[in-house]
N, C-alpha and C positions, 0 to 999 in steps of 0.2 A: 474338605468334603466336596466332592464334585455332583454338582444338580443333574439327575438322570435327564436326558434330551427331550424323556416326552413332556415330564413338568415344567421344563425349561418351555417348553413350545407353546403348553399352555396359558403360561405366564404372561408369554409376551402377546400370545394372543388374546387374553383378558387385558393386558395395558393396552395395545392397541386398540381394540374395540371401545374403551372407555374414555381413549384420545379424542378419537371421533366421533362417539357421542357428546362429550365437553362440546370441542369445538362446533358442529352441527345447531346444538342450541342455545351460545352464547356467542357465537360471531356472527352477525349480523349485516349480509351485503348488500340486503331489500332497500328501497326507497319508503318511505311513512308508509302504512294503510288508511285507507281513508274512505274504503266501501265494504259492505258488508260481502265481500266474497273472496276480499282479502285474509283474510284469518282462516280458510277455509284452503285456500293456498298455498299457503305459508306454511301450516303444518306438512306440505308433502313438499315443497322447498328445503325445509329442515332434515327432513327425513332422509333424500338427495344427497342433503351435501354434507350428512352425517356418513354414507357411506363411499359418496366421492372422497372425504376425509381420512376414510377409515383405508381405500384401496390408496390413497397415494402417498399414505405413509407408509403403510408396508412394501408397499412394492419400490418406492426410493430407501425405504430403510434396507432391505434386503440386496439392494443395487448397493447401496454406499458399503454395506457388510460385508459383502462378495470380492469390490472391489478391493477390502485392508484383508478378509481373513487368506483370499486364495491370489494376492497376488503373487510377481514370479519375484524370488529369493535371489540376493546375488548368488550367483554362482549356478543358478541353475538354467540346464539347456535343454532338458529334455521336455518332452508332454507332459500333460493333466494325467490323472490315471482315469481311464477308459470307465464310464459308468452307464449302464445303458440298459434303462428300463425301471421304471420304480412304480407296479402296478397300483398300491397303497396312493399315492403320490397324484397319481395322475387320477384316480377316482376324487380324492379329496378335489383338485383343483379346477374338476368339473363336475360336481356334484353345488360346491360353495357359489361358482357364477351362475348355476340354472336357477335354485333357488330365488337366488338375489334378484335374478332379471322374472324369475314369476311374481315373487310378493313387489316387487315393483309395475310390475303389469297389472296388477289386479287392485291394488292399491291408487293407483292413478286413473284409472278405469272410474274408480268410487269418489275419489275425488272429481275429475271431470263431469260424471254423472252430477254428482250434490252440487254444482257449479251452474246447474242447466245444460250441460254441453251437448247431452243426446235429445234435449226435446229437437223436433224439426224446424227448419230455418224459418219456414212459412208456418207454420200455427199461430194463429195469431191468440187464441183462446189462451193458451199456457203463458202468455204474455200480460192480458190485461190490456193488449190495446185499443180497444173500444174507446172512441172517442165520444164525451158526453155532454149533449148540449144544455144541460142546467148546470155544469161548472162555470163558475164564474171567477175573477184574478182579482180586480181592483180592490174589489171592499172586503175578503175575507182572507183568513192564512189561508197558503196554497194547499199546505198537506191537509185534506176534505179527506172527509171517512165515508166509506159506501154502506150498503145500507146494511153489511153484514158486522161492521165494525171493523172492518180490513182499511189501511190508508188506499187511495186510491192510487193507481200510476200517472205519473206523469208523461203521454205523450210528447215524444216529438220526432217531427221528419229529418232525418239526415241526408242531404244528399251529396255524395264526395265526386271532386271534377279534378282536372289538372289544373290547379294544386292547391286546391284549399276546399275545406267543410264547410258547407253552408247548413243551418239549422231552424228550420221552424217549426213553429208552437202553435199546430191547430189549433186549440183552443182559444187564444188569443189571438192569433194572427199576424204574430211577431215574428222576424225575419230575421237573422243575426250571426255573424259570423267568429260568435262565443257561445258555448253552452254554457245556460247556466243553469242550476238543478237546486230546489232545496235541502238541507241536512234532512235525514230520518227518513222522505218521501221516496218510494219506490219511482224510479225512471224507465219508460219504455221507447227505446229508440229503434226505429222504422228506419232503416239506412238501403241506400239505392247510389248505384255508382251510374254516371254518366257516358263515361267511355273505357276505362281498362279498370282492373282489379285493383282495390286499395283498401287498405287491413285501418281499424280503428282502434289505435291501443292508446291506454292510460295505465303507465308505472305503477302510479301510486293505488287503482283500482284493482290491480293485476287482471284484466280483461285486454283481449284482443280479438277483433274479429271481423276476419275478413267480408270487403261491400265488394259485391258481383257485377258485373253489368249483366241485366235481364231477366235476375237473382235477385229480387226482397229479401233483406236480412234482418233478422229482431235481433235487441240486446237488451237484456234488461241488467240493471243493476241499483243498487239504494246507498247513495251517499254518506257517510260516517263521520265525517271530518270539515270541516269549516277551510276553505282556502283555495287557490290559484295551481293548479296541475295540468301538466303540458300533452296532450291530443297530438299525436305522431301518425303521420303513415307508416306504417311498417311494412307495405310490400313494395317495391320498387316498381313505378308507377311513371318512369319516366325522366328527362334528364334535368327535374330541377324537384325530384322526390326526395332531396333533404331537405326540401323548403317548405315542404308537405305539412304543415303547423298548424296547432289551433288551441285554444284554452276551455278547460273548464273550470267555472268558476262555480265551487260550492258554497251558499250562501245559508243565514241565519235564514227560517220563513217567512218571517216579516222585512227581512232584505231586500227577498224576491219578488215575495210579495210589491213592491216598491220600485224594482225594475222592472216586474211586467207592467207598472199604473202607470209608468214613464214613457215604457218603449212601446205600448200596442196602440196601434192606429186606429180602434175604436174604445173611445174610453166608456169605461162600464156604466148602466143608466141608474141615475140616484135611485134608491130606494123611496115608497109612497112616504115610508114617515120624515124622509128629509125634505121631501117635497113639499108636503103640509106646513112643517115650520118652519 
C-alpha cells in the first residue's frame, strides 16, 4: 500500500515540527538565570531556537534526501527532466516565512517591551532613581520598603572608561570596582561612559545595554540568585576590550549588608538607645 504524497507530507511535517519543539525546550544552551528578567527571555530564546531547530532540520533533511533520492545512476548521461514552475509550491514557501518572521516580530517587540526596553534611556522616574537621604546601610537589611510597601531600588553610578567599570553607591559613598547588589532588592544603575561607547552585559541576567559618552543610561534589574557573575563589555571599545571585565557579586542581605559596614568611609552614627547604654 503506497502513502498518497500529501499524508506523506503531512506526516513528516507534524514529525518535524514536534522535533523542534522537543529540542527548543529541552536543550538548554543558556548560562543559570539569576535576575528577574531572565525567565522572561528565556521564553522567546526557546521559542527561536524551537524554530531555528524546526528550519534546520528540514531543510538539511531535505538536502541529505535530494542528495540519495535524485542522484545520477550509473549509466546515466543525460539531464534532470526539465520542471518549471510550481505555483502551489512557491505560495506555500512564502506564505510559511512571512508568517514566521511576523509572529517573531511582534512577539519579540512584547517581550522587549515587558523587559523595559521601550521606556526612555533618560527617565529617570520609570526607574526609581531618586536617591534618599533617610536610607541608611550599617545597622539595617539593605532591601528598605518605601512607604507604599514596594522594596525600594538600589542606586548606583556606573561609570565605564578604557577598560574597566567603576561603581559607586550614593548612598553610602562606596567606590568600587565590583558590583555588589542584594538578592530580591530591585538595582538601578546610572551608567555614563567616559570616552567611546561600551555595552554592559551580564549572561547570566540576560541584560545588555549599551553606556554612551554624553548619553545617561538607566538599567534596572533585581537579582534572583546568590553568587559571582562576569560583567563584559560587549561593544568593542578599543584594543585591549577583551579585557573589558568586572564582577557582580550577588549577595545574601545581611552579606551586603556587611560589605557596605566594611567598605563606606563614613560609618553610620549609633543609634540614641545604644548611646544611652
Amino acid at each position: 500500500m503506497r502513502i498518497p504524497p500529501a499524508i506523506l507530507t503531512l506526516l513528516t511535517g507534524m514529525a518535524l515540527v514536534l522535533s523542534g519543539l522537543w529540542i527548543g525546550q529541552n536543550v538548554n544552551l543558556l548560562p543559570a538565570d539569576a535576575s528577574a528578567n531572565a525567565p522572561v527571555y528565556d521564553e522567546l530564546f526557546k521559542v527561536l531556537f524551537s524554530i531555528g531547530a524546526i528550519l534546520f532540520i528540514g531543510i538539511v533533511g531535505l538536502i541529505l534526501y535530494s542528495l540519495v533520492r535524485f542522484r545520477r545512476r550509473a549509466g546515466e548521461t543525460g539531464d534532470g527532466a526539465a520542471i518549471e514552475g510550481n505555483l502551489p509550491l512557491e505560495i506555500v514557501w512564502t506564505a510559511i516565512p512571512a508568517v514566521v518572521v511576523l509572529f517573531v516580530g511582534i512577539y519579540s517587540y512584547d517581550i522587549y517591551d515587558r523587559m523595559g526596553g521601550m521606556t526612555p534611556l533618560n527617565d529617570h522616574s520609570m526607574h526609581g532613581m531618586q536617591h534618599s537621604d533617610e536610607r541608611t546601610w550599617g545597622g539595617i537589611s539593605p532591601v528598605a520598603l518605601e512607604g507604599d510597601g514596594a522594596i525600594a531600588p538600589l542606586p548606583v553610578d556606573v561609570t565605564a572608561m578604557q577598560f574597566a567599570f567603576i561603581f559607586h553607591y550614593p548612598d553610602s559613598d562606596i567606590t568600587s570596582g565590583e558590583l555588589h547588589v542584594p538578592v530580591g532588592q530591585p538595582v538601578a544603575l546610572q551608567m555614563k561612559a567616559l570616552d567611546v561607547i561600551h555595552a554592559f552585559w551580564v549572561p547570566q541576567f540576560r541584560l545588555k545595554q549599551d553606556v554612551i559618552p554624553g548619553q545617561p543610561t538607566l538599567l534596572s534589574f533585581t537579582p534572583t540568585r546568590a553568587g559571582q557573575y562576569p560583567i563584559v563589555c560587549a561593544e568593542l571599545c578599543g584594543p585591549y576590550h577583551g579585557g573589558m571585565r568586572s564582577t557582580v557579586v550577588v549577595e545574601e542581605p545581611e552579606s551586603f549588608a556587611a560589605w557596605v559596614a566594611k567598605n563606606s568611609p563614613n560609618p553610620p552614627a549609633e543609634s540614641p538607645a545604644a548611646v544611652q547604654s
